[in-house]
Each structure stands twice: as C-alpha cells, then as structure tokens.
N, C-alpha and C positions, 0 to 999 in steps of 0.2 A: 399580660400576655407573654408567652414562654415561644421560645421558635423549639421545634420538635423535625429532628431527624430521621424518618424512618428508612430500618435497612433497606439493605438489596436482598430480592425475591428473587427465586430463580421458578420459571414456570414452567412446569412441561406442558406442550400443547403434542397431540399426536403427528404433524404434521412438520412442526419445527418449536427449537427450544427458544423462549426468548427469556428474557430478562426485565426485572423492572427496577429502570432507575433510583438512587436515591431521590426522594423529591423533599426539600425545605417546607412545611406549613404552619402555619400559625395556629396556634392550639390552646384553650382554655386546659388550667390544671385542674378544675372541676368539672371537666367534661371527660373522663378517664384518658387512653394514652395519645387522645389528638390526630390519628393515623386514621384518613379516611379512604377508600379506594376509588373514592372517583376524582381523587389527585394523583393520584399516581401515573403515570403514562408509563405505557408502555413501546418498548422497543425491539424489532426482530432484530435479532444477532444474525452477521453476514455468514451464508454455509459457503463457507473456499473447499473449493475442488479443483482438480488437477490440471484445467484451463484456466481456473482468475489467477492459482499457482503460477503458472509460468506467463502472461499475461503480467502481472504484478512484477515478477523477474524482470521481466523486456523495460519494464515503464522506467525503475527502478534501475536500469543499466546506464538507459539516455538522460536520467538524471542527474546519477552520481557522474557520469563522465563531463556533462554540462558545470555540475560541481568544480568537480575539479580545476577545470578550464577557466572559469573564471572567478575561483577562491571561495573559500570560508565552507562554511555550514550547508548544507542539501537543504533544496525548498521544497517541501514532500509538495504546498499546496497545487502544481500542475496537472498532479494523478484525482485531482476531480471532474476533469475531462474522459476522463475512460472510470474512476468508480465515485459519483458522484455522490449513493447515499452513504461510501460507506468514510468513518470519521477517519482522518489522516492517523492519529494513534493507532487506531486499529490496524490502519497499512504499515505503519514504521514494525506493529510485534510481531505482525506477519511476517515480513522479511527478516524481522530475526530470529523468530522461528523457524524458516527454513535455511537459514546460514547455520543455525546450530549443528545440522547436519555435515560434515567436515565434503562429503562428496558435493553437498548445495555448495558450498562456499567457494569451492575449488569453480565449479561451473559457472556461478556468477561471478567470480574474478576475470575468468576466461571470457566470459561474455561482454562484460566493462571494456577489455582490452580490446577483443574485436570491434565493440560499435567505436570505441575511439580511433580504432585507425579511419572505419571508414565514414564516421561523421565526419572528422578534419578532414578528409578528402574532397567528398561531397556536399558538406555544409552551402549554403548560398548558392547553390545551383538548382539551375532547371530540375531536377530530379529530389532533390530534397532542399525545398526552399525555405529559409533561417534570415527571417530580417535583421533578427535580432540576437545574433549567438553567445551576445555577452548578459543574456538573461538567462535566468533558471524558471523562469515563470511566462514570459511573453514566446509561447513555441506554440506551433501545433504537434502535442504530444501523437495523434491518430498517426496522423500522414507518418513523422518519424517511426514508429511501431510498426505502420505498413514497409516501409522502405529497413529496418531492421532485418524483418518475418523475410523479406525476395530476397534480401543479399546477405544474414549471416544464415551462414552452417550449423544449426543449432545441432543437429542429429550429431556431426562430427564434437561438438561440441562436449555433449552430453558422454558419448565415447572414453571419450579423453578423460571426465571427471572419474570415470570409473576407475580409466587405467593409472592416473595419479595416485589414487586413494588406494592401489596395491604397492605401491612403491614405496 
C-alpha cells in the first residue's frame, strides 16, 4: 500500500471560488493513480471586503497592543471570536497583505498607538472591563472593538495615513 498525495484543485464555481484541499489516501499501485473524489473535501475560501478589511484592522490593533504589554509573540487565536471559520493563517496573510501597502501600515501603526493610549487608560473599568490584561487570549475581543469603534477617530485617522504617505 503506497500513501498518494493528490494536488491542490482550484474550482471555479459561479458563485464563489473555492479550493480543494490536499488530501493524504491510501491507494493500491494497481488500481491506477489512487486519487478519488469523494475524498477530497472541499473548502470555500474567505471573500474579504472592505468591512472584514478594517474589522480585521481593529482586532489586530488590541492584540498586538495586548502583545506588547505583556511580551513576546502575538496570539492570533482570540480573533476566533469575531472570524470563527476563518483559519488564523489566513488572518495573519491578510494583515500582511494589507501592511504591504505603505499608507496600510502607516494607518495601522497609528491605530496600535491610539488604542494603546486609550486601553491603559480605560482598561479594568466599568466602561471597558479586562479581568485579565495580562493575557492575550482570556479578553472579550467584541466589547473591546465596540469600545475602539465610539472612542478612536478612525476617519482622522485614515486622513493622516494619506497625508504621511506624501511627505
């Protein structure tokens, strides 16, 4: 018995593009190339648009500033709270793909900065409550995102990356 890899399939369906996984099967070498299709599974690919975009931004701000605060490596696994199906790989190329953009990057620097000021301000209080702020995992990411969205300036924000990126 031979273990048989077959490729990645890319499918167009009218509707949306998906993809099918590599799948591992077990295959006889006199049963030709072992590749059956009803192993295979299939998976829709996440369509981002310009809300899970900036959505994704915001999540990705309170985390790396949570990072920060209490050291080492970013724990992506909190943003399964807000995108649960989609795989944390897929959120970290996301975000690097829009960092790639030099005005993205400028904007969510600026944005890192704001929610740090006003998390350590607000952190553990009645208005944004943090039992636990020396985790990067034990938060409630919603309510933080809600309490981001009322008090930073994102428009100002957004302003400002423009007018860096001419300078």
């Amino acid at each position: 018995m031979v273990l048989v890899r077959s490729s990645r399939l890319a499918v167009h369906d009218r509707r949306r593009r998906v993809h099918v996984d590599p799948v591992v099967s077990a295959a006889n070498p006199e049963e030709g190339n072992g590749e059956d299709d009803d192993q295979s599974q299939r998976k829709s690919r996440f369509l981002w648009n310009k809300e899970y975009d900036e959505l994704v931004q915001d999540a990705h701000a309170i985390l790396r500033v949570r990072s920060r605060d209490v050291g080492g490596r970013m724990n992506w696994s909190a943003l399964r709270q807000i995108f649960p199906a989609v795989p944390r790989n897929s959120l970290r190329q996301r975000i690097s793909s829009l960092k790639e953009l030099q005005s993205d990057e400028v904007y969510m620097r600026r944005l890192e900065d704001q929610w740090s000021r006003l998390w350590k301000q607000y952190r553990g209080t009645e208005h944004l409550p943090d039992l636990n702020p020396q985790s990067q995992t034990d938060l409630d990411l919603i309510k933080h995102l809600e309490f981001l969205r009322k008090f930073v300036d994102k428009n100002a924000l957004y302003v400002l990356r423009h007018f860096f990126c001419l300078i």
